[in-house]
C-alpha positions in Angstrom: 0.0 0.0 0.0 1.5 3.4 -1.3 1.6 5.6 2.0 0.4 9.9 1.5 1.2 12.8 3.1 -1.0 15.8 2.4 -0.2 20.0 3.6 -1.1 23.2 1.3 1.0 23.0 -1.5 0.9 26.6 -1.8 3.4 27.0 1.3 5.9 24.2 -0.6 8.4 24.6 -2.7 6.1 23.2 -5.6 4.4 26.5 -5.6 8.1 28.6 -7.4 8.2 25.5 -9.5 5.0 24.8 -11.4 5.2 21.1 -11.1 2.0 19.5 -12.2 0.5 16.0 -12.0 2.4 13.0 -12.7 5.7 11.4 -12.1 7.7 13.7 -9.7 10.9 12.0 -11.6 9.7 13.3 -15.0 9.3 16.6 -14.0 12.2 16.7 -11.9 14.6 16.2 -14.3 12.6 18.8 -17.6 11.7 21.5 -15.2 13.2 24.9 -16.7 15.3 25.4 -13.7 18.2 22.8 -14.2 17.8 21.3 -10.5 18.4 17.2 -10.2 16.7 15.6 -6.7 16.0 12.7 -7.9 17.8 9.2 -8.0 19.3 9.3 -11.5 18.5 4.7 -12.0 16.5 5.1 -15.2 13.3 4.4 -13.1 10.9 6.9 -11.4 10.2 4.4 -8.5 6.6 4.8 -8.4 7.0 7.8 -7.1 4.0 10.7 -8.2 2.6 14.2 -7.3 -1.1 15.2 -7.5 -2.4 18.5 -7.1 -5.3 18.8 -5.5 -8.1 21.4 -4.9 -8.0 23.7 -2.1 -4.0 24.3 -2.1 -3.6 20.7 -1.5 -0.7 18.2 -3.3 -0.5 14.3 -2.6 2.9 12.6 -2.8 3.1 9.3 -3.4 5.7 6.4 -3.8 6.1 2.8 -2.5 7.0 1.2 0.6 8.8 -1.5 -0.6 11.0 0.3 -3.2 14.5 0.3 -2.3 14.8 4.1 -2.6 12.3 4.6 0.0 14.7 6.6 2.2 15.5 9.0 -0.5 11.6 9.4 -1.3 11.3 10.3 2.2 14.0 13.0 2.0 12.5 13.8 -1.1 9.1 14.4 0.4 10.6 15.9 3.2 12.5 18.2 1.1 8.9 19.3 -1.3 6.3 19.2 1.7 7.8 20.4 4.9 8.0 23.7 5.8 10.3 23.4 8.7 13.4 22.9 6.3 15.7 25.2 4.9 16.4 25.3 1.2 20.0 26.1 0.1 21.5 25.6 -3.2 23.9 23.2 -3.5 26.6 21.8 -6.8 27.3 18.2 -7.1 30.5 17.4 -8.5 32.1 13.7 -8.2 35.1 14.2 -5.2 38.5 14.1 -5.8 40.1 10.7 -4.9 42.0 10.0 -2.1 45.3 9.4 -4.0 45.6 13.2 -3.9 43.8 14.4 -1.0 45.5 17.2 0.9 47.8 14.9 3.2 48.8 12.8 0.6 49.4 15.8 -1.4 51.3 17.3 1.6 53.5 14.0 2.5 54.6 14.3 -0.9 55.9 18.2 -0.6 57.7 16.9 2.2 59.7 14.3 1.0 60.1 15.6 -2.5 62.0 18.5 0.1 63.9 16.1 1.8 64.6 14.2 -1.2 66.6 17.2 -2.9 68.4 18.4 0.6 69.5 15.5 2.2 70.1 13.6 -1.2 73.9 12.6 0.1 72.1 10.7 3.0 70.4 7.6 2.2 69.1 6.9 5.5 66.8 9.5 4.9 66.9 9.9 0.8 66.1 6.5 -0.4 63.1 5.9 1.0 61.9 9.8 0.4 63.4 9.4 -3.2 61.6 6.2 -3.8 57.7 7.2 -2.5 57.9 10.4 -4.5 58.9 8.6 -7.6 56.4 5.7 -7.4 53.8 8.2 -6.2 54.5 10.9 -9.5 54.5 8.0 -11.8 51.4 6.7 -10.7 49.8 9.9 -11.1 51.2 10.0 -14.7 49.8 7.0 -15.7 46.3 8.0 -14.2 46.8 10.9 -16.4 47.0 9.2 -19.7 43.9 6.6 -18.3 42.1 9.8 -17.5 43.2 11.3 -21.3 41.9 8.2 -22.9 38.4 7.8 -20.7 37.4 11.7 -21.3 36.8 14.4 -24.0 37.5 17.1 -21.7 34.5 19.4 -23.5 32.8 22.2 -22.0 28.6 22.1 -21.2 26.0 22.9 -18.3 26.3 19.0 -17.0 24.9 16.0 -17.8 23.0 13.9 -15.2 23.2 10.8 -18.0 26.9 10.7 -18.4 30.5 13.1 -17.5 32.2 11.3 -19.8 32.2 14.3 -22.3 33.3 16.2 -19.6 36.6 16.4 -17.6 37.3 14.5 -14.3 38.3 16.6 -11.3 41.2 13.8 -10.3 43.2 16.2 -13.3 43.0 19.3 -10.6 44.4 16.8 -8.0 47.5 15.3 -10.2 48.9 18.8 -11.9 50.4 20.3 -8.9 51.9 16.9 -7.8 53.5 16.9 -11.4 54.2 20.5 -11.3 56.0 20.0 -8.3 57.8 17.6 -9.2 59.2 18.9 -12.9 59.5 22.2 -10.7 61.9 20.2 -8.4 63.5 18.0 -10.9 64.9 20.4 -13.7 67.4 21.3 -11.8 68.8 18.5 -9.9 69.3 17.4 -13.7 71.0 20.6 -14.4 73.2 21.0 -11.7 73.4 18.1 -9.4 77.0 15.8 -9.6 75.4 13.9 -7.2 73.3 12.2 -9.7 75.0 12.7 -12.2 77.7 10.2 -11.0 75.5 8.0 -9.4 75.0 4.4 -10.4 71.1 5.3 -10.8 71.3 8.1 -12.8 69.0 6.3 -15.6 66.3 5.9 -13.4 66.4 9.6 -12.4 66.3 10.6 -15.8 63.7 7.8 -17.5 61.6 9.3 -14.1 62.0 12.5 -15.2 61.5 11.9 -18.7 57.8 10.3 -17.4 57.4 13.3 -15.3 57.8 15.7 -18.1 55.6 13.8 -20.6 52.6 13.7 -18.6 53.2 17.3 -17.5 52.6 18.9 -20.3 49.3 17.6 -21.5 48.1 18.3 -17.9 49.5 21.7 -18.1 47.2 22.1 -21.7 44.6 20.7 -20.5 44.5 23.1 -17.2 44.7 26.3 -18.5 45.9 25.4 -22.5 45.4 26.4 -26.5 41.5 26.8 -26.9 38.9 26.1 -24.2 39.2 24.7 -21.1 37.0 21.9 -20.1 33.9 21.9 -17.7 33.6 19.5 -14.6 30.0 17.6 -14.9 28.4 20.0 -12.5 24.9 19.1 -11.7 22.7 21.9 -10.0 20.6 20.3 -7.0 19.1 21.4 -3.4 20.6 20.6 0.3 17.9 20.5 3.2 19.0 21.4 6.4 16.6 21.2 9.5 15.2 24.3 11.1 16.7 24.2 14.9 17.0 26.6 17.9 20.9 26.7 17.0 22.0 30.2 15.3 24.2 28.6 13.4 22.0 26.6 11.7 19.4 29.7 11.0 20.0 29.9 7.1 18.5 32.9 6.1 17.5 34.3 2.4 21.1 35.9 2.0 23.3 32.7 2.9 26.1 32.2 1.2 26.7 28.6 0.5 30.3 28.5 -0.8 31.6 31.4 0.8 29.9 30.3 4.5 29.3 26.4 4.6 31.8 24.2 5.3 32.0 20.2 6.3 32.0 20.6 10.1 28.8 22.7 9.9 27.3 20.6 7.2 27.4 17.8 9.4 26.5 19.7 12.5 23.3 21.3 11.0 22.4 17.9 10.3 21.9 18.7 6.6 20.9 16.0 3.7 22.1 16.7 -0.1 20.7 14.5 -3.1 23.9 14.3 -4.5 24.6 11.4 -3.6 21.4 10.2 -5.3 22.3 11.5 -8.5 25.1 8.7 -10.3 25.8 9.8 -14.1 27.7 7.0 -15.6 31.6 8.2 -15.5 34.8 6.2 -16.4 36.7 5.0 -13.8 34.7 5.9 -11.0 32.3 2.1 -10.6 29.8 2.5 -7.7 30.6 6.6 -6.8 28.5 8.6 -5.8 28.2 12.7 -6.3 29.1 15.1 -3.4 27.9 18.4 -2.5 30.5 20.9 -3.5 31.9 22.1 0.0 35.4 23.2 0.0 37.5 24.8 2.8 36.2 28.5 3.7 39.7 29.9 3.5 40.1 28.7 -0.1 36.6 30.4 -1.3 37.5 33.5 0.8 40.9 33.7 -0.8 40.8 32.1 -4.1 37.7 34.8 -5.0 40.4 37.6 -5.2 41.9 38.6 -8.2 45.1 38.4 -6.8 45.4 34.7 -6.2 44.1 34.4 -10.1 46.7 36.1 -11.2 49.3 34.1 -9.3 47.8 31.0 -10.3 48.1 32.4 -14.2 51.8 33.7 -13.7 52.5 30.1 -12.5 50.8 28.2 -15.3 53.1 30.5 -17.8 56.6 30.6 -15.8 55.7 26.2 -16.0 56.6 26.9 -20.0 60.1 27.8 -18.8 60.1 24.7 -16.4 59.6 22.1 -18.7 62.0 23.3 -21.4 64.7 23.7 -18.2 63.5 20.2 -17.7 63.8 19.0 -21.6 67.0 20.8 -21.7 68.6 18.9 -18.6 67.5 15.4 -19.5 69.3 15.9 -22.7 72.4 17.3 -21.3 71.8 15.1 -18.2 75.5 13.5 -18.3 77.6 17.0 -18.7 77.5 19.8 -16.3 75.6 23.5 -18.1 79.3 24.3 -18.0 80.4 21.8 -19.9 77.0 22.2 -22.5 77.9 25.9 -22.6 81.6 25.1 -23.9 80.3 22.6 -26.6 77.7 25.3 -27.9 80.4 27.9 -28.2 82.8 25.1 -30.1 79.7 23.8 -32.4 78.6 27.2 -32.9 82.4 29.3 -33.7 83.7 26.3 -35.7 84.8 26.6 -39.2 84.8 24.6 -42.2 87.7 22.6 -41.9 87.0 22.0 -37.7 83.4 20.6 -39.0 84.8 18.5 -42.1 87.6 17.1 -39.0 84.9 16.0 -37.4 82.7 14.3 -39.5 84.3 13.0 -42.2 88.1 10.5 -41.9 90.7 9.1 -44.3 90.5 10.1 -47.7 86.8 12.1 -48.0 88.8 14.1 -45.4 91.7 15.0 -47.1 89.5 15.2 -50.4 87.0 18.0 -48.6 89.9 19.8 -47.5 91.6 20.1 -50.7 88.3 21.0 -52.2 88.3 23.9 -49.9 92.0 24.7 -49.7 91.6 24.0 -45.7 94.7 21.6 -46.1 96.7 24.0 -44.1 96.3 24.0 -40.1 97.5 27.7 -39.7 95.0 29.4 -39.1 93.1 32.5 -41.6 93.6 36.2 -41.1 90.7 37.1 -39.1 88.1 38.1 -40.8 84.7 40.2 -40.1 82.6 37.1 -41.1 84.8 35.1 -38.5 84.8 37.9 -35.5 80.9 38.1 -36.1 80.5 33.9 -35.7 82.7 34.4 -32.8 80.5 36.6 -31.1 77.5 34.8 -32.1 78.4 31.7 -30.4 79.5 33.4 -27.3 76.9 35.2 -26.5 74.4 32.3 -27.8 76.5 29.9 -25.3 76.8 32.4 -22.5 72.7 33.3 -22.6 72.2 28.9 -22.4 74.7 28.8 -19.4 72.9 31.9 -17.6 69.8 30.5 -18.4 70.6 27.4 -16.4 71.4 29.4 -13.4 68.0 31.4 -13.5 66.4 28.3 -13.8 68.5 27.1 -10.4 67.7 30.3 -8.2 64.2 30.9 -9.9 63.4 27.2 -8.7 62.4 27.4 -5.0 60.3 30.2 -5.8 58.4 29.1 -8.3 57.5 25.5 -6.4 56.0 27.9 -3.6 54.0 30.0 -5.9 53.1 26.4 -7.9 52.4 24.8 -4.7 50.1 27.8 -2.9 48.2 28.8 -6.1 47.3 25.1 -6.4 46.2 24.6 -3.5 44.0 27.2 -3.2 42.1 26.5 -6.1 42.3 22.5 -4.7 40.3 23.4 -1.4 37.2 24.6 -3.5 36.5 20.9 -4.2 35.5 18.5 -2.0 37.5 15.5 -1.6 36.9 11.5 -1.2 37.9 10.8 2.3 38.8 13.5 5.1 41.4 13.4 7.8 40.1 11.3 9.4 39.6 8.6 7.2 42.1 5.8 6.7 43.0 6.6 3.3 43.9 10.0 3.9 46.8 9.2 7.0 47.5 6.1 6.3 50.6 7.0 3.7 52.1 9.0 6.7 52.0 6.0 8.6 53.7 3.9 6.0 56.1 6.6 5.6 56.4 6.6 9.2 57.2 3.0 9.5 59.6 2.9 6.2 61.6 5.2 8.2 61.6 4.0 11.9 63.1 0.3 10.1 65.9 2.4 8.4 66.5 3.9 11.9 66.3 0.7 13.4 68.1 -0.9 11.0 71.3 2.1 11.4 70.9 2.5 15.5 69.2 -0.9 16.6 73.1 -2.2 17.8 74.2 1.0 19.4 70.5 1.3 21.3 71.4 -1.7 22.6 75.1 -0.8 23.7 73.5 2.4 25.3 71.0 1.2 26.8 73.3 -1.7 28.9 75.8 0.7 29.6 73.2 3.2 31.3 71.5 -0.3 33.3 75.2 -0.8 34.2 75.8 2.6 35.4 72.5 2.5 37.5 73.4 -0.5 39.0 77.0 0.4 39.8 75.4 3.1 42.0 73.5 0.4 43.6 76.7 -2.3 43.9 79.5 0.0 44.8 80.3 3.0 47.2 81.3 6.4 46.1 84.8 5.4 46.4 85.0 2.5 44.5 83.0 3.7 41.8 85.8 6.4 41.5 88.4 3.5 41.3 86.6 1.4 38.5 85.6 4.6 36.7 89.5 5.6 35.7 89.5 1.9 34.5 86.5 2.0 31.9 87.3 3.1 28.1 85.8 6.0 27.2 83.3 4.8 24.8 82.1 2.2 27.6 80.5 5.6 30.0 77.3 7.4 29.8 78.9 10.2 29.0 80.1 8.7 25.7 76.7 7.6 24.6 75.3 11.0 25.5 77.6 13.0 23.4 77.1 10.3 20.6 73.9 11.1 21.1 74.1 14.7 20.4 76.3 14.8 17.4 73.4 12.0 16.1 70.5 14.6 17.0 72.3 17.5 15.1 73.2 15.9 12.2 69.6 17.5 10.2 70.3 20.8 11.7 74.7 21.0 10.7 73.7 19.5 7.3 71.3 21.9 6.1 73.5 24.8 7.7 76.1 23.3 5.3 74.2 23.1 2.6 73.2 27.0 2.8 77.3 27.5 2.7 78.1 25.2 -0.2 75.1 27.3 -2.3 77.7 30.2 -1.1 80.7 28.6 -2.3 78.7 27.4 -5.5 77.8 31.1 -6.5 81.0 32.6 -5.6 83.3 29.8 -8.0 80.8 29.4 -10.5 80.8 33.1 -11.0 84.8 33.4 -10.8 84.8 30.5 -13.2 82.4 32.3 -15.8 84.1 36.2 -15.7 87.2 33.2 -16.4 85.5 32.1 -19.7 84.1 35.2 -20.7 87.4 36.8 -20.6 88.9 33.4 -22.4 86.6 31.9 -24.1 88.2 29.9 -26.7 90.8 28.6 -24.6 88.2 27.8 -21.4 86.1 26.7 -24.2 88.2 23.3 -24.4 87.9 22.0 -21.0 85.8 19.0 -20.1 83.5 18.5 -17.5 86.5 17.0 -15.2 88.9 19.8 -15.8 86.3 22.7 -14.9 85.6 20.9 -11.9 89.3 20.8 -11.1 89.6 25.0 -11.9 86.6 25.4 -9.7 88.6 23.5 -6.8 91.6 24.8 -7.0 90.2 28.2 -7.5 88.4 28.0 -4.0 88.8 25.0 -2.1 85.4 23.3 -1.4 83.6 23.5 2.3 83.3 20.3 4.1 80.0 19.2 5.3 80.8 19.0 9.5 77.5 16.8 10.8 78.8 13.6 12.1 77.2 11.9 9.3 78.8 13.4 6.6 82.4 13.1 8.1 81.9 9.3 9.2 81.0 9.2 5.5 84.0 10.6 5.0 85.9 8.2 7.0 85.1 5.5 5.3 85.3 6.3 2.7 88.8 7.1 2.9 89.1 3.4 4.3 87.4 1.7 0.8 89.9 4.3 -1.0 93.2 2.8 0.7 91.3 -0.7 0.2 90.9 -0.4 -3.5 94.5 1.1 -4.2 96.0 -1.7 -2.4 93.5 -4.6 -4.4 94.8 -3.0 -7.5 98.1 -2.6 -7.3 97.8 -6.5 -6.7 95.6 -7.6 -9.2 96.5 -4.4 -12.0 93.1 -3.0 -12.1 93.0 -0.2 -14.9 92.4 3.0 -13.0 93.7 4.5 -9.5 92.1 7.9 -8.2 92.5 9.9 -5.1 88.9 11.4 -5.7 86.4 9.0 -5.4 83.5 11.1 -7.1 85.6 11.1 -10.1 86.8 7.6 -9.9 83.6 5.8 -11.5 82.9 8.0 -13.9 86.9 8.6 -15.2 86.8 4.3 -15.1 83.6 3.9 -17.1 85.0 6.5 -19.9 88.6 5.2 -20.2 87.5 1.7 -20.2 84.7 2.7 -23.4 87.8 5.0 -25.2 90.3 1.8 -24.6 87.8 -0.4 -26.3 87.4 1.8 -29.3 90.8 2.7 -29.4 91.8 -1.2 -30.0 88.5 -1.6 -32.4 89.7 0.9 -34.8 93.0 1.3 -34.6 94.1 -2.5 -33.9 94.9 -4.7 -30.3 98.3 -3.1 -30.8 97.1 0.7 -29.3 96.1 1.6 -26.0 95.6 5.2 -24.2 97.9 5.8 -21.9 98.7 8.9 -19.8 101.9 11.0 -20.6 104.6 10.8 -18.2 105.0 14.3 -16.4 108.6 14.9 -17.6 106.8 15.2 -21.1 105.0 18.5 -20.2 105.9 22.0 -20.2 105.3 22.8 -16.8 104.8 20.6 -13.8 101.9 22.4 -12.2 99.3 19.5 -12.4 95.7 20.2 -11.5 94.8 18.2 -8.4 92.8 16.3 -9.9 93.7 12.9 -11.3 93.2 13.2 -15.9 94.4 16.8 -16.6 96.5 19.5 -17.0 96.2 23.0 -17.8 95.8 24.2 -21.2 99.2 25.2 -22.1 100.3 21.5 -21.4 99.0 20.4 -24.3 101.3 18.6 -27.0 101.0 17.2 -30.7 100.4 13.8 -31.6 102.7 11.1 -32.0 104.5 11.8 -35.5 104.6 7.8 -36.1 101.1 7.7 -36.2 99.5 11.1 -37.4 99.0 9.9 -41.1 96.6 6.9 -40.2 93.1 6.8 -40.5 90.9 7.6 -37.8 94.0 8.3 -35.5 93.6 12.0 -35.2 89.9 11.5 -34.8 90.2 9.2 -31.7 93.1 11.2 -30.4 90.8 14.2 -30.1 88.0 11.7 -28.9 90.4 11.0 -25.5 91.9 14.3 -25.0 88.3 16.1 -24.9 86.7 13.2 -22.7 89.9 12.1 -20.8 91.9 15.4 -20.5 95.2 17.0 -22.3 97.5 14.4 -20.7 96.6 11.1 -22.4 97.6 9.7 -26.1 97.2 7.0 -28.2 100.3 4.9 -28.4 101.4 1.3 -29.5 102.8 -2.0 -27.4 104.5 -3.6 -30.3 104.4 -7.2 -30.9 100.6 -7.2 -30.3 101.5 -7.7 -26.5 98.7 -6.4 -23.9 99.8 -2.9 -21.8 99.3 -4.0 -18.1 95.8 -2.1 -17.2 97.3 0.0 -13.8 100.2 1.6 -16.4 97.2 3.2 -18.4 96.0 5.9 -15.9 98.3 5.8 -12.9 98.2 8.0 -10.0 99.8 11.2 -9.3 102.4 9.6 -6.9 103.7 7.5 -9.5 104.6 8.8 -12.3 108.6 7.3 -12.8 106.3 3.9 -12.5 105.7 4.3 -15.6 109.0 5.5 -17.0 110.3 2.3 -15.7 107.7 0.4 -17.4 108.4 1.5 -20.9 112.4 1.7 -20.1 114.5 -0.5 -22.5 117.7 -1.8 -20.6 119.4 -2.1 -24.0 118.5 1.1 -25.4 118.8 3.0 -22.0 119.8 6.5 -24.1 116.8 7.1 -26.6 114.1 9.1 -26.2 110.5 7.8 -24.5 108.4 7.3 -28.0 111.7 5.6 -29.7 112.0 3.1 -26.5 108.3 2.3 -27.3 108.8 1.0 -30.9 112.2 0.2 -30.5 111.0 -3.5 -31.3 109.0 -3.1 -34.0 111.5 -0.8 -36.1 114.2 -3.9 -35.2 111.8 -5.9 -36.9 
């Protein structure tokens, strides 16, 4: 039996409408006023208004139906008088991947990621959440591409698939922030740059970058932008003796409502009745739009538009910062500033040296009348290049630094604007849901096990020397204590462990101290070392990435990082130093290097030049490094590969006419540095692999080596081939 409620419908809402007999969902859903109330199913539910005489309107609907609780908010919602009214807009929430503490955990440790990179007790596992977390969101970015047409309309209560999905709002500041954060770690940073996992970094940032900018187009691009489905519907709130509850005619929904009050007012919205079919969202439900109070008060103002627009344009310079550094990824911008000017200033005959060997070579060249290596008269043609490429390759290195110092700023404008517009939507799950703390937690616990897994052993130590200690006090008299006490090693007392303790604590605090002085020391050397190129340019122009970093040292020495962290780091790595120069002096391993940052990367490049050295040339050639009594000068920069510029020599005359030997011979000078050459072991014999890049120390080492006791008067290069001109 259908149950009826009857009042006078002229004191009901259905008096501003016009509604008329028949099925309220008809009517609801073709009225002129775009207002959706009713369960969006494809069924009415048997539920009907008749208009009666006398001001008096029947509603009626089933008993059983399973929508009967929305029918009675419904009928509560058309009949009573003793309900306010208010407005409300029913978006779908925004999910709680990228609610505003996931959102915030992320910020965090994409911070902590970037300052204490060098420590991977707290770097790895910040490094690795923020990565997964970013590439997730770049994937749900091309799903979302895919699922929607991103088209602009007043809402559709049938389907939002021609619409966008508000899940796009939630992902573009994470991947803002993290291309904003990225570009120049892959820029500037050494750190990754040498590390073993530089691929990842960079196939990470090439993902970041990728789905950044169709976000970025999509937010605020080319042509329109695209409309949420936004359905226009009614919240009813209970008339109560509260005053905060008293919704007048002039309330203000978005500027005055917010969740806490929603909830305390005991309101009901029929969003969640309302369920157009939208891709990837199965079984969700429409929410009232209620977003944080500060965010409508704020994000209103011009102001905060504004910023949110300058941020959306300064993001063009981001992501070509970004472009730029994954392609220059394994040189420093000082480095990619010298090769500009070289590519850029060269001639003819320096470009047909390049690409072209053997005979085409010295055809081209002859062509040309560029067979001569002295170089032209200067020209006006030539001075005008010249310029060009200096001031090209001077605007690309200042560039980089812009981008470096321009970088914090703009991730807290990025950040701020974003969030601001963020809190004008309502989200999945709220603080205290499970979904929205429970990545703190995990991060939480990721990093109590890494602190466990670094302090466990001396928590242990501590906490039996402290029991001791107490129980001493216990066990022995004043004296006595005094008399064992001179006996006990230092690191065995409470004292000890409490100063341990200490230098432990402030490790954060003396790193990021250190940090701000390093930035000092970096803008003081990188400055010195640019006025250097400027006034030098062709000459600085030939250094490698090693040698620049060697000017840069010995320009101003570079300030030690004093936590307790760093220098145990230090320590032991001094240890695994002495370890490895002993192993290969035993088993004569190719390369030996007092600078361990330099000593992987100097390895991987010798070993790759060695390889193509003996492919092209023959198993007879190997690169060596000169012996010091071969240069000019003996001041050698302090670190291990180069020399200064006016150490350069020729190549080896035995060798200068065959093919693809100057080519190669430029190949290791540029990559290896202005001390190593090309030469021969004759008889096809293999060159022992510690003779080919030795150590500062040892230089007669490898005079001996090459030392013929027959021949002990001749020169370095005739002892060399001495055999082979014999035979």
């Amino acid at each position: 039996m259908p149950n009826s409620t009857f009042v006078a419908a002229n004191r009901t809402y259905l008096g501003s409408t016009g509604w008329v007999n028949g099925s309220l969902y008809k009517q609801s859903f073709d009225a002129d006023v775009n207002i959706y109330t009713y369960p969006k199913t494809g069924d009415h539910h048997n539920v009907n208004l008749t208009i009666l005489p006398n001001d008096v309107a029947s509603l009626t609907f089933g008993a059983a139906d399973q929508w009967v609780t929305a029918a009675f908010q419904l009928a509560d919602f058309v009949l009573s008088n003793e309900t306010f009214r208010i407005p409300v807009v029913c978006v779908y929430p925004i999910s709680s991947q990228y609610d505003v503490l996931p959102r915030a955990l992320f910020y965090l440790l994409l911070i902590l990621s970037l300052v204490f990179r060098r420590h991977t007790l707290l770097s790895t596992a910040a490094l690795a959440t923020t990565m997964t977390y970013s590439a997730t969101a770049v994937i749900h970015v091309f799903a979302l591409l895919a699922q929607y047409r991103f088209n602009v309309g007043p809402g559709d209560a049938d389907s939002a698939k021609e619409y966008g999905d508000v899940d796009l709002l939630g992902i573009f500041p994470i991947l803002a922030a993290a291309g904003i954060m990225l570009a120049p770690i892959l820029n500037w940073s050494t750190t990754i740059r040498r590390h073993r996992a530089q691929a990842i970094i960079i196939w990470w940032g090439i993902l970041i970058f990728v789905g950044l900018v169709p976000a970025w187009i999509y937010m605020y691009g080319w042509g329109e932008r695209f409309d949420l489905d936004e359905l226009q519907s009614f919240a009813a709130c209970p008339r109560t003796s509260n005053s905060e509850c008293n919704f007048g005619p002039d309330w203000g929904f978005e500027n005055d409502f917010t969740y806490a009050l929603f909830k305390k007012c005991n309101c009901v919205d029929f969003c969640t009745t309302l369920s157009p079919t939208s891709p990837m969202r199965s079984g969700s439900n429409m929410v009232a739009r209620i977003g944080r109070k500060i965010s409508w008060q704020i994000g209103s103002s011009d102001r905060v538009w504004s910023l949110w627009t300058f941020s959306w344009i300064v993001l063009i310079f981001i992501v070509l910062y970004g472009i730029f550094g994954i392609i220059s990824s394994f040189s420093s911008p000082a480095a990619v500033r010298n090769a500009f000017f070289k590519v850029l200033s060269s001639g003819r005959r320096q470009w047909i040296q390049v690409l072209f060997e053997g005979s085409r070579q010295e055809k081209l060249l002859d062509k040309f009348h560029l067979t001569s290596p002295k170089p032209s008269p200067p020209t006006g043609l030539r001075s005008l290049r010249h310029h060009i490429a200096k001031y090209i390759a001077a605007g690309i290195y200042l560039g980089s630094i812009a981008g470096a110092i321009l970088s914090p700023a703009i991730f807290v404008t990025t950040v701020v604007s974003n969030e601001i517009l963020l809190g004008m939507y309502p989200v999945s799950e709220h603080h205290d849901a499970v979904g929205a703390w429970a990545p703190w937690v995990s991060v939480a616990l990721v990093l109590f096990a890494a602190v466990m897994d670094r302090y466990f052993r001396p928590l242990l130590i501590s906490t039996r020397i402290a029991l001791e200690s107490l129980w001493s006090v216990v066990r022995y008299s004043h004296i006595e204590r005094q008399e064992f006490g001179s006996n006990v090693q230092a690191r065995e007392t409470v004292r000890y462990r409490i100063e341990k303790f200490k230098k432990e604590a402030s490790i954060p605090f003396l790193h990021v101290w250190y940090r701000g002085i390093r930035l000092a020391w970096h803008a003081r050397v990188k400055y010195a070392e640019f006025v250097w190129w400027w006034k030098n340019t062709e000459e600085a122009s030939e250094f490698n990435d090693r040698e620049i970093r060697g000017w840069q040292k010995r320009r101003l020495p570079k300030p030690k990082c004093a936590c307790f962290s760093c220098v145990r780091r230090e320590e032991r790595r001094g240890k695994q130093r002495e370890e490895t120069r002993q192993r290969r002096e035993v088993f004569n391993q190719p390369y030996e290097s007092d600078n361990s940052e330099d000593e992987a990367e100097l390895k991987t490049v010798l070993e790759y030049l060695q390889a193509r050295v003996k492919r092209r040339l023959g198993p007879d050639f190997h690169v060596r490094r000169r012996p010091r009594e071969q240069f000019a000068s003996v001041d050698v920069l302090p670190l291990p590969g180069y020399t200064k510029a006016d150490m350069r020599s020729p190549p080896l005359d035995e060798y200068a006419e065959l093919p693809n030997y100057g080519y190669l011979l430029k190949r290791v000078k540029r990559r290896l540095g202005e001390n190593y050459e090309i030469v021969r072991l004759p008889g096809g014999g293999e060159l022992p692999m510690r003779y080919l890049a030795r150590s500062e120390e040892s230089w007669q080492s490898v005079d001996t080596f090459y030392a013929s006791p027959t021949t002990p008067d001749i020169s370095d290069s005739q002892r060399l081939f001495h055999e082979r001109d014999k035979k």
